[in-house]
DSSP file (Angstrom, degrees, kcal/mol; ACC not computed):
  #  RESIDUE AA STRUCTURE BP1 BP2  ACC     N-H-->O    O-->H-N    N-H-->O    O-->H-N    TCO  KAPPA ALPHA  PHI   PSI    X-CA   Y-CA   Z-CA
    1    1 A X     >        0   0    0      0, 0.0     4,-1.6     0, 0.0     5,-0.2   0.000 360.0 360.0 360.0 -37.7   49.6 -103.6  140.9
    2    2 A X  H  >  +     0   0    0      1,-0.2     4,-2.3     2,-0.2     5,-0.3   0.982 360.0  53.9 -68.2 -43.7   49.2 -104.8  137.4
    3    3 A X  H  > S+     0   0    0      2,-0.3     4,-1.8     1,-0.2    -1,-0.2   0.830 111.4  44.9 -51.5 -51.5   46.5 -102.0  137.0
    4    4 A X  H >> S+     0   0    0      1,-0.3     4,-2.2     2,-0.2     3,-1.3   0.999 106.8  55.3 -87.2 -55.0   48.9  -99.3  138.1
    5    5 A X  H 3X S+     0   0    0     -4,-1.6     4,-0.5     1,-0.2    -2,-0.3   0.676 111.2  49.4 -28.8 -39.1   52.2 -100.4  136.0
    6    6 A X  H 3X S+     0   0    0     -4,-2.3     4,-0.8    -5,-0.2     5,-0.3   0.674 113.7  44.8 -88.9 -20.7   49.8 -100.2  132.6
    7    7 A X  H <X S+     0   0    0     -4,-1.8     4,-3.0    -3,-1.3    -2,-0.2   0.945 115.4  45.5 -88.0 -26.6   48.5  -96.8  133.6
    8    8 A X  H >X S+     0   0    0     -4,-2.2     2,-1.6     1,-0.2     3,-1.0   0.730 119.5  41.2 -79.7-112.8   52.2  -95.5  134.6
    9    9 A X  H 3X S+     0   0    0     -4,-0.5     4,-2.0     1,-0.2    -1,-0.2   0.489 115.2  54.2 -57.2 -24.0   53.8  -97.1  131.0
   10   10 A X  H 3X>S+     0   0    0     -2,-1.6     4,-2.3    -4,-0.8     5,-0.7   0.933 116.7  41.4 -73.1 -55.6   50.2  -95.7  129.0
   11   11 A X  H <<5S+     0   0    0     -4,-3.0    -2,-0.2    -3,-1.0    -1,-0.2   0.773 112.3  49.0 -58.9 -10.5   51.2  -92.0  130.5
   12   12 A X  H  X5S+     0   0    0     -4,-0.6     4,-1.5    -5,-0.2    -1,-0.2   0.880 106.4  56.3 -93.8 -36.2   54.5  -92.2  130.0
   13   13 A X  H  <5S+     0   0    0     -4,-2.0     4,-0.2     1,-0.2    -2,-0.2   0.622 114.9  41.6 -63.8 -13.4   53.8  -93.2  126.5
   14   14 A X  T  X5S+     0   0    0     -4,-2.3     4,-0.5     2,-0.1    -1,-0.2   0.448 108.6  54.5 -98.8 -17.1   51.7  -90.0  126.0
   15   15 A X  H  ><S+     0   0    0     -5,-0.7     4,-3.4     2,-0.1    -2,-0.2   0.883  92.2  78.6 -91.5 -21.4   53.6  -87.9  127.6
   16   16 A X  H  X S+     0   0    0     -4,-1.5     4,-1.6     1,-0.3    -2,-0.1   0.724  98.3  43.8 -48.3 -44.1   57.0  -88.8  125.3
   17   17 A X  H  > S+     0   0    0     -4,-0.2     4,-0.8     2,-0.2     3,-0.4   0.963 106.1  54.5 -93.6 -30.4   56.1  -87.0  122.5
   18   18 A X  H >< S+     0   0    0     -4,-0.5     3,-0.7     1,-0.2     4,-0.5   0.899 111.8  53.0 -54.5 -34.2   54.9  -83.9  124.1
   19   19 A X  H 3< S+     0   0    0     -4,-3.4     4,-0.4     1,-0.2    -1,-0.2   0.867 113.8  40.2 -76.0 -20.1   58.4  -83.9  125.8
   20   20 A X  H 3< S+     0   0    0     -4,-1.6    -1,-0.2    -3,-0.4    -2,-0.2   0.315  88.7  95.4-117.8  38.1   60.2  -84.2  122.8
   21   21 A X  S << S+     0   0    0     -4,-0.8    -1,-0.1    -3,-0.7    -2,-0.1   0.978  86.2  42.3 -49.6 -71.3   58.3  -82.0  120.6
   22   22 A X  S    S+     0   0    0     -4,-0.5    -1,-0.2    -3,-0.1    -2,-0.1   0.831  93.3  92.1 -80.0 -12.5   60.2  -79.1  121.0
   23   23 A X  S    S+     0   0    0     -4,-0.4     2,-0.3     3,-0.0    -3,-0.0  -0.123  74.1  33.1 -73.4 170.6   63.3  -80.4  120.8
   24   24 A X  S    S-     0   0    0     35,-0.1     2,-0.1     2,-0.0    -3,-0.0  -0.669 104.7 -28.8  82.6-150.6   65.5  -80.8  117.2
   25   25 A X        -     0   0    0     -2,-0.3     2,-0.6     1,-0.0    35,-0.1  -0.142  44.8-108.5 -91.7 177.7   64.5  -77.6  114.8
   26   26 A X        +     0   0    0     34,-0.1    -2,-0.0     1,-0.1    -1,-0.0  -0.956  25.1 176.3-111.6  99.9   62.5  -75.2  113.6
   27   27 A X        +     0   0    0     -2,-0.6     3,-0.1     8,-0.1    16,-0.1   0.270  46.4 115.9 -97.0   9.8   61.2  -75.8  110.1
   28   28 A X  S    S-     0   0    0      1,-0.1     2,-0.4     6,-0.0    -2,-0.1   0.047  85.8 -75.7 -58.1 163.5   59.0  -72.8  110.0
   29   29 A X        -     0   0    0      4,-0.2     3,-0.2     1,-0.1    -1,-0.1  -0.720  43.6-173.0 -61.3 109.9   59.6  -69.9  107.5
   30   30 A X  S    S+     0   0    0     -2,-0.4    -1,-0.1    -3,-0.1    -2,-0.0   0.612  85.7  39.9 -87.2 -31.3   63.0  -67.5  108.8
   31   31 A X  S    S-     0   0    0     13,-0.1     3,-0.1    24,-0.1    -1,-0.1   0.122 117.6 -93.8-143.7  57.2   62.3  -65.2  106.2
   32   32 A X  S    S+     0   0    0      1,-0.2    -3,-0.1    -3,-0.2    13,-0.1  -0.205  93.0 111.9  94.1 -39.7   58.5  -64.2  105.4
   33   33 A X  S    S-     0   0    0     11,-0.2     2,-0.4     1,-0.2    -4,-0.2   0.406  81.7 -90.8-100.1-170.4   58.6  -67.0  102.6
   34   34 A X  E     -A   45   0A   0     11,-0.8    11,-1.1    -3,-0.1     2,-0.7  -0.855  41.3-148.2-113.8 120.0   56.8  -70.4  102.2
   35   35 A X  E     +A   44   0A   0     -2,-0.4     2,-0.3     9,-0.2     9,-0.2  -0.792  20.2 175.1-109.9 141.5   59.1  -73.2  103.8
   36   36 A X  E     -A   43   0A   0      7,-2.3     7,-3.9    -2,-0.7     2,-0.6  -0.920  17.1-149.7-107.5 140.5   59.1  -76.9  102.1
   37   37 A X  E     -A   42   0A   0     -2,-0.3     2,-0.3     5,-0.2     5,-0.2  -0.947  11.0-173.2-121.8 173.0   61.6  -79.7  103.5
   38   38 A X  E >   -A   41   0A   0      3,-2.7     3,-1.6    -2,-0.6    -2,-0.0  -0.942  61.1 -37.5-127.4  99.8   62.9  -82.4  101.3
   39   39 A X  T 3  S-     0   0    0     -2,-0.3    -1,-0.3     1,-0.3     0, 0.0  -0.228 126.1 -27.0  53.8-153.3   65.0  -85.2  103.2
   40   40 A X  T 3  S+     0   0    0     -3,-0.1    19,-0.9    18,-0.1    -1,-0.3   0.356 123.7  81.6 -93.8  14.3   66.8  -83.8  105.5
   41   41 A X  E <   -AB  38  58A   0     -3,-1.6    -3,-2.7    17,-0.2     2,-0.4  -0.746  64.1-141.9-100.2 149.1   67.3  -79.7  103.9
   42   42 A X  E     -AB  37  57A   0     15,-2.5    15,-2.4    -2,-0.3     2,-0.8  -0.960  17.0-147.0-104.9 136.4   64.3  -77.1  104.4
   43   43 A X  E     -AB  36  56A   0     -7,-3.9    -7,-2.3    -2,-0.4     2,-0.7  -0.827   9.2-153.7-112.9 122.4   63.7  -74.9  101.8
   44   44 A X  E     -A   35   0A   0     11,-2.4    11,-0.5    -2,-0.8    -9,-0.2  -0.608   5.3-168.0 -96.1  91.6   62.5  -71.5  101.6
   45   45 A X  E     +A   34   0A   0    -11,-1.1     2,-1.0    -2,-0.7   -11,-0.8  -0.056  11.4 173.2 -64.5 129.5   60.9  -69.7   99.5
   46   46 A X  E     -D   53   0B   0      7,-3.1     7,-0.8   -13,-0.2     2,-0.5  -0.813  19.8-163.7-147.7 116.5   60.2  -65.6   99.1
   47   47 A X  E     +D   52   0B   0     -2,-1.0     2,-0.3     5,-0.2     5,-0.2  -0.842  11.9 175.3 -86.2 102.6   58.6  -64.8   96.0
   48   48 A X        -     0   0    0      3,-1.8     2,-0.8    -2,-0.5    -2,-0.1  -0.817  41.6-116.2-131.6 135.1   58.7  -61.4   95.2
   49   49 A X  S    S+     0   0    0     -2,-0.3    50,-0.3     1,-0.2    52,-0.1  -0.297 120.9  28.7 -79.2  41.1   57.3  -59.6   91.6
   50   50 A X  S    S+     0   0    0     -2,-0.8    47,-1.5     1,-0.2     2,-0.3  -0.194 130.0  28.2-122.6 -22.6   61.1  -58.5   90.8
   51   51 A X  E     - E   0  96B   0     45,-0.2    -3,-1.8    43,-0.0     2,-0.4  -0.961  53.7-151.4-134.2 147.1   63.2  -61.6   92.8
   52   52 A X  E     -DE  47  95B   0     43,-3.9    43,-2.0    -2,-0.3     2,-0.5  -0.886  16.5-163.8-117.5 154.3   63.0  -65.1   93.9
   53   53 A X  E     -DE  46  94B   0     -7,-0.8    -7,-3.1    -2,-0.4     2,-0.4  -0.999   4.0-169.5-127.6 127.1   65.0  -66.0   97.0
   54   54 A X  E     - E   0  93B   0     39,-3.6    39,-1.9    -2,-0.5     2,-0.5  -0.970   9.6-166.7-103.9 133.1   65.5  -69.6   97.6
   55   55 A X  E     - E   0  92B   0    -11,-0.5   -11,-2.4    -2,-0.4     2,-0.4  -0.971   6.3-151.8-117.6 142.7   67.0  -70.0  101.2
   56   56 A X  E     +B   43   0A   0     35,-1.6     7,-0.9    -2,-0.5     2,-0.4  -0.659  15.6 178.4 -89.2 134.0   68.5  -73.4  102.0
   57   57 A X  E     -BC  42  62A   0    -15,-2.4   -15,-2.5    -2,-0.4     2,-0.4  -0.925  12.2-165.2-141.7 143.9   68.7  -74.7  105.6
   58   58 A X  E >  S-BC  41  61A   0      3,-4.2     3,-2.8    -2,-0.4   -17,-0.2  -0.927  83.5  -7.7-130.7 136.7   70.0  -78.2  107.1
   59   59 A X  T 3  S-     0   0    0    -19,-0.9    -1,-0.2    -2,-0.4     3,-0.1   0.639 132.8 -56.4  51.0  29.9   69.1  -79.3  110.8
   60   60 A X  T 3  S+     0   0    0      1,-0.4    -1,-0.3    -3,-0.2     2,-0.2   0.704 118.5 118.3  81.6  22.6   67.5  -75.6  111.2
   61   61 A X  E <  S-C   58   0A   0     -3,-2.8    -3,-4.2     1,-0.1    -1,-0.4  -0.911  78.3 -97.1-103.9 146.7   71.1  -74.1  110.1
   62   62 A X  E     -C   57   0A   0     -2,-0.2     2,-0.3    -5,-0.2    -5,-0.2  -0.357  42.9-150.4 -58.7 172.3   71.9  -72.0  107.1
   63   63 A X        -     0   0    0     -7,-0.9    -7,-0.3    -6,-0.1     3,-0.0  -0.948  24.8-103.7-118.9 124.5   73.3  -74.4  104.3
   64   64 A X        -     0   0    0     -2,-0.3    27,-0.2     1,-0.1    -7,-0.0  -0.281  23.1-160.1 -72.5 167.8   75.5  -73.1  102.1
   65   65 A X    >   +     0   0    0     25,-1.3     3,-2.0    27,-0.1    49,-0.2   0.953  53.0 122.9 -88.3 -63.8   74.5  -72.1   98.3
   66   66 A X  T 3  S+     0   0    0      1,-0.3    48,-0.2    26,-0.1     3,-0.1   0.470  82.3   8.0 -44.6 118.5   77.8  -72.1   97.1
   67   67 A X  T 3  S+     0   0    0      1,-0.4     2,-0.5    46,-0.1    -1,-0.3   0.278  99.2 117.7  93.6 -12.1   78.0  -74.3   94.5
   68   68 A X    <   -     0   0    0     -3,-2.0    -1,-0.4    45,-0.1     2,-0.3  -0.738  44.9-154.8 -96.1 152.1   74.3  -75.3   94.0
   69   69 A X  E     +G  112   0C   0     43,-2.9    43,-1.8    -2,-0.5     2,-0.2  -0.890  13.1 179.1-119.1 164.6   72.4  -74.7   91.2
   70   70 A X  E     -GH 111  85C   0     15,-1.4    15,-1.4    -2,-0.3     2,-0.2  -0.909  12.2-160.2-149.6 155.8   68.5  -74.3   91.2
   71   71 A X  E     - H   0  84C   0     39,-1.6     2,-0.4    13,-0.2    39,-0.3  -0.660  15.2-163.5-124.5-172.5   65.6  -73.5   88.1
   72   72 A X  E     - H   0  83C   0     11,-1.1    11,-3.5    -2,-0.2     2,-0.4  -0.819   7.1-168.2-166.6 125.5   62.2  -72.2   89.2
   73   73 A X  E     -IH 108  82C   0     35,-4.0    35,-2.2    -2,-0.4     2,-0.6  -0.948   8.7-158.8-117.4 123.8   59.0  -72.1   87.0
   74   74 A X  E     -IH 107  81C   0      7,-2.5     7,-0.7    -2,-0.4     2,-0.6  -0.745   2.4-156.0-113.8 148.1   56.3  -70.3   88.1
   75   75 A X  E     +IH 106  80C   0     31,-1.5    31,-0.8    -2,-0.6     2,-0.3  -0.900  14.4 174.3-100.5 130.9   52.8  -71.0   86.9
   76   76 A X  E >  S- H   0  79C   0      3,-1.4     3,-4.6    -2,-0.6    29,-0.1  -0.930  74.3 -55.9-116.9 114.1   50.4  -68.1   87.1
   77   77 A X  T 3  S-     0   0    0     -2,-0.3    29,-0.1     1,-0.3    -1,-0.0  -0.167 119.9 -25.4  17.6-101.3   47.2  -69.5   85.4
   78   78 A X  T 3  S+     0   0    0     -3,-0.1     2,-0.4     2,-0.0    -1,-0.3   0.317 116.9 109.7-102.1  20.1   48.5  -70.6   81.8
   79   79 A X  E <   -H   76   0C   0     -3,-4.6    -3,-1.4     2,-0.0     2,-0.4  -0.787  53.5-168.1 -95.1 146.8   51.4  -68.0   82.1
   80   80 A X  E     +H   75   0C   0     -2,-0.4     2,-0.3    -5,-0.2    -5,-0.2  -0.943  11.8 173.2-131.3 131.1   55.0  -69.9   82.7
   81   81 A X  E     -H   74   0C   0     -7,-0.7    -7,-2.5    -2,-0.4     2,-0.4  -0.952   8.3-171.2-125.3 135.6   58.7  -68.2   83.9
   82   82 A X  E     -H   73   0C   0     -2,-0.3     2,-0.2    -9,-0.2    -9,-0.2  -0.906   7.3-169.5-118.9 177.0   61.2  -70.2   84.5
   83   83 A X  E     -H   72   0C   0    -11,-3.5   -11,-1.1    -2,-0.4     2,-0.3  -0.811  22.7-130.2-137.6 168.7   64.5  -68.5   86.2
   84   84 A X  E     -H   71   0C   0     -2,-0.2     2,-0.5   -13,-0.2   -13,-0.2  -0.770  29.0-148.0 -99.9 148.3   67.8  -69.7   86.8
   85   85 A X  E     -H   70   0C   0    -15,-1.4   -15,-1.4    -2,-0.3     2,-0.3  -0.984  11.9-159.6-112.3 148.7   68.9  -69.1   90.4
   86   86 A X  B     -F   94   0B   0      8,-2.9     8,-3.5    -2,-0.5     2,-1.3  -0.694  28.7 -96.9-100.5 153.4   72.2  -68.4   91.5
   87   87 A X        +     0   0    0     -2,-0.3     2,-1.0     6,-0.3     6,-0.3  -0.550  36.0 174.6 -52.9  81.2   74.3  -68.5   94.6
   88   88 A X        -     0   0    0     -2,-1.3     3,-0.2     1,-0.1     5,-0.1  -0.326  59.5 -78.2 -97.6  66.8   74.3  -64.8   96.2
   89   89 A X  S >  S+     0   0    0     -2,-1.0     3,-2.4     3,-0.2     2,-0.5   0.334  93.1  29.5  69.0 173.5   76.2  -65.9   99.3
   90   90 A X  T 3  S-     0   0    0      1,-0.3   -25,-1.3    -3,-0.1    -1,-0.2  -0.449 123.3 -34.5  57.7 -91.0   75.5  -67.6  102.5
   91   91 A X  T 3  S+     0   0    0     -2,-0.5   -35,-1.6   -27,-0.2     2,-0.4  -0.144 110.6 102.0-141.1  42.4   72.9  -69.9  102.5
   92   92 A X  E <   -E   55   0B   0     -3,-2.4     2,-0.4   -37,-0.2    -3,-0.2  -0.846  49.0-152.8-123.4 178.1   70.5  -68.0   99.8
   93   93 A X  E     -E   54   0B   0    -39,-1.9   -39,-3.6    -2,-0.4     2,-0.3  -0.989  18.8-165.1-114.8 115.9   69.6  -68.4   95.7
   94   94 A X  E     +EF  53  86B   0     -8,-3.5    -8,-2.9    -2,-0.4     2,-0.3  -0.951  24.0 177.3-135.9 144.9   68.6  -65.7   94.1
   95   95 A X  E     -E   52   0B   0    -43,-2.0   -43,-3.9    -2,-0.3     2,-0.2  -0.957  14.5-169.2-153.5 123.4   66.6  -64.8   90.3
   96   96 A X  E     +E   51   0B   0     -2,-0.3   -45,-0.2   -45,-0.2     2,-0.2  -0.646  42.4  96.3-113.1 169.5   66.2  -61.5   90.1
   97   97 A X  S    S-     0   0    0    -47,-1.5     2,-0.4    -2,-0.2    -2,-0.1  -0.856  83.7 -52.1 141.7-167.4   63.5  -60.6   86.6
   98   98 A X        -     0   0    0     -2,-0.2     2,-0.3   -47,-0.0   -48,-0.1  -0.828  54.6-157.6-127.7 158.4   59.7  -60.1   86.8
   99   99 A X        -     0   0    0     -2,-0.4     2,-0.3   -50,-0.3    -2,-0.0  -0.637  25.2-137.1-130.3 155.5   57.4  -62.4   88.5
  100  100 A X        -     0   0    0     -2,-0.3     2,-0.3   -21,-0.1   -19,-0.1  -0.809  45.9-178.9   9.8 106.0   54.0  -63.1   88.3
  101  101 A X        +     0   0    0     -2,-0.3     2,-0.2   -52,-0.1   -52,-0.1  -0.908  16.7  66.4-153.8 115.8   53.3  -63.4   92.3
  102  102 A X  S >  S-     0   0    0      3,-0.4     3,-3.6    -2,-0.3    23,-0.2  -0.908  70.7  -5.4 153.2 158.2   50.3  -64.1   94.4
  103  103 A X  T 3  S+     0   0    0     23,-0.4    23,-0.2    -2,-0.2     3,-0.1   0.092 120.3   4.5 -55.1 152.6   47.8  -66.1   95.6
  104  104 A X  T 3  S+     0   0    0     21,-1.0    -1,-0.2     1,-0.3     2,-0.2  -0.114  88.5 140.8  91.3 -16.7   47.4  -69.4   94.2
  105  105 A X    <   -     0   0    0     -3,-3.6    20,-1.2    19,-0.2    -3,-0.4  -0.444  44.7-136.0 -77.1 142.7   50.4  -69.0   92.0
  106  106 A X  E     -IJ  75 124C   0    -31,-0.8   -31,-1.5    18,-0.2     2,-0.3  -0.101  15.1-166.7 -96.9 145.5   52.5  -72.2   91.7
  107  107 A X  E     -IJ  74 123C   0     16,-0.7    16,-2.2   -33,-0.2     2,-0.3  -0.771   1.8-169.0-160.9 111.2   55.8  -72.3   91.9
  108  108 A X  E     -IJ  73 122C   0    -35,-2.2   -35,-4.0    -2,-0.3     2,-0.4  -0.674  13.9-168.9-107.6 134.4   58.1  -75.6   90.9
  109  109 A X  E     - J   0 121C   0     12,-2.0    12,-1.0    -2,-0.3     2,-0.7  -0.936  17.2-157.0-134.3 138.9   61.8  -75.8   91.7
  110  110 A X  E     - J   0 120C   0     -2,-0.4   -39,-1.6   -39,-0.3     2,-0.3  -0.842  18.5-174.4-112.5 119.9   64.9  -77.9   90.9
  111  111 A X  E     +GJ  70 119C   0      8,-2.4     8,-1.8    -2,-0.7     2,-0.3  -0.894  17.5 177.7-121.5 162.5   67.5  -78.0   93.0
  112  112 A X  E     -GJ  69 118C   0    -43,-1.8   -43,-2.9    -2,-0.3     6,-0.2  -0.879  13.4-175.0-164.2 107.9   70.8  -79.5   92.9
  113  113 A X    >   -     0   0    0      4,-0.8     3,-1.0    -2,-0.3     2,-0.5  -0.541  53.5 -59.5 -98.7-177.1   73.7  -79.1   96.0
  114  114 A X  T 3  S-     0   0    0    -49,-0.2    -1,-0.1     1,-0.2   -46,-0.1  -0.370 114.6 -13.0 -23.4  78.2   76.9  -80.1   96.2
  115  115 A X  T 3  S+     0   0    0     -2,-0.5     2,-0.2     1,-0.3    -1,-0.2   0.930 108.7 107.5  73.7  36.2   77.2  -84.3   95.7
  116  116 A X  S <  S-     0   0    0     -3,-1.0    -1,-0.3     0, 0.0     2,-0.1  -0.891  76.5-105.9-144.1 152.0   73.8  -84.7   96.2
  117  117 A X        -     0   0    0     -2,-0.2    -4,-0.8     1,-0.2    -6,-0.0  -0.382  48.6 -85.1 -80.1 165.8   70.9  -85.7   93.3
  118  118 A X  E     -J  112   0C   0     -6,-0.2    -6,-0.2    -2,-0.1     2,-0.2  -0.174  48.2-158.3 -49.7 159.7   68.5  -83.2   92.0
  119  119 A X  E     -J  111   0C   0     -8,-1.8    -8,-2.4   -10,-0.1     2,-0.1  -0.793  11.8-133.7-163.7 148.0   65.2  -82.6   94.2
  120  120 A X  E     -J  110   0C   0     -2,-0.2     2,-0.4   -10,-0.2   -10,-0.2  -0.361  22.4-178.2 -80.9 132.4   62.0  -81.3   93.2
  121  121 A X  E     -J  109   0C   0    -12,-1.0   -12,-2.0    -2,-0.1     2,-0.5  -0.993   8.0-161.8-128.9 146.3   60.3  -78.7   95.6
  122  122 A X  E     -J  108   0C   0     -2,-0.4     2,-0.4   -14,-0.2   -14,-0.2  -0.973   4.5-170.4-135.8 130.6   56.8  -77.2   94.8
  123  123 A X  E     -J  107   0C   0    -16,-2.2     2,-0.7    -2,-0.5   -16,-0.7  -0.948  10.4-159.2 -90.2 101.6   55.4  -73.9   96.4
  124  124 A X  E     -J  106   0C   0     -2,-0.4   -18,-0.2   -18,-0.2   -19,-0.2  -0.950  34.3-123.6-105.0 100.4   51.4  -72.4   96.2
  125  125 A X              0   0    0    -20,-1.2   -21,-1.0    -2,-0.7   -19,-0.1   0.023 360.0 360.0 -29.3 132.1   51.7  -68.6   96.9
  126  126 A X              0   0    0    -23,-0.2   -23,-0.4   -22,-0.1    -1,-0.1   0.397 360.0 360.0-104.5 360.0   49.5  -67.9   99.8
């Protein structure tokens, strides 16, 4: 009895996360780009040699931009850009300008929403 009560509570305790894998979000990439999360926002990047797109997303919903501000420096081997990004509606950030883009290059961002502190995100170009 005892025997069978510890293998039914060990299986059940291995089977608990497989059942609640899929459930909650999808922190995966929505739009080609490299996604990072930070507490409880994902961010996404898509780094493009004329624009950088930051898109914000909270519990695997857009977040709106309006009213955040963001910087971006990207390192390509000793060369440094920083951008400003803006709020171009919905939930994205955008710095248009020319990029340096590719593997290995690095790519540090500061963000800052609404009533919330700054946070740091960092991106390596695949």
């Amino acid at each position: 009895m005892k025997k069978t009560l510890l293998a039914l509570c060990c299986s059940t305790c291995l089977l608990t996360p497989v059942a609640f894998a899929g459930v909650g979000h999808d922190h995966g990439p929505k739009h080609g780009g490299i996604a990072r999360e930070v507490g409880d926002v994902t961010y996404e990047l898509v780094a493009r040699a004329e624009t950088l797109t930051l898109y914000l997303f909270a519990g695997g919903k857009p977040l709106a931009a309006a009213g955040a501000k963001a910087e971006a420096t990207v390192h390509a081997g000793s060369d440094k850009t920083t951008a400003m990004l803006a709020p171009a509606g919905d939930n994205r950030l955008v710095a248009p300008g020319s990029f340096k883009v590719g593997v290995g290059v690095r790519v540090a961002v500061s963000v800052t929403l609404p009533n919330k502190p700054e946070v740091k995100v960092n991106f390596r170009l695949k």
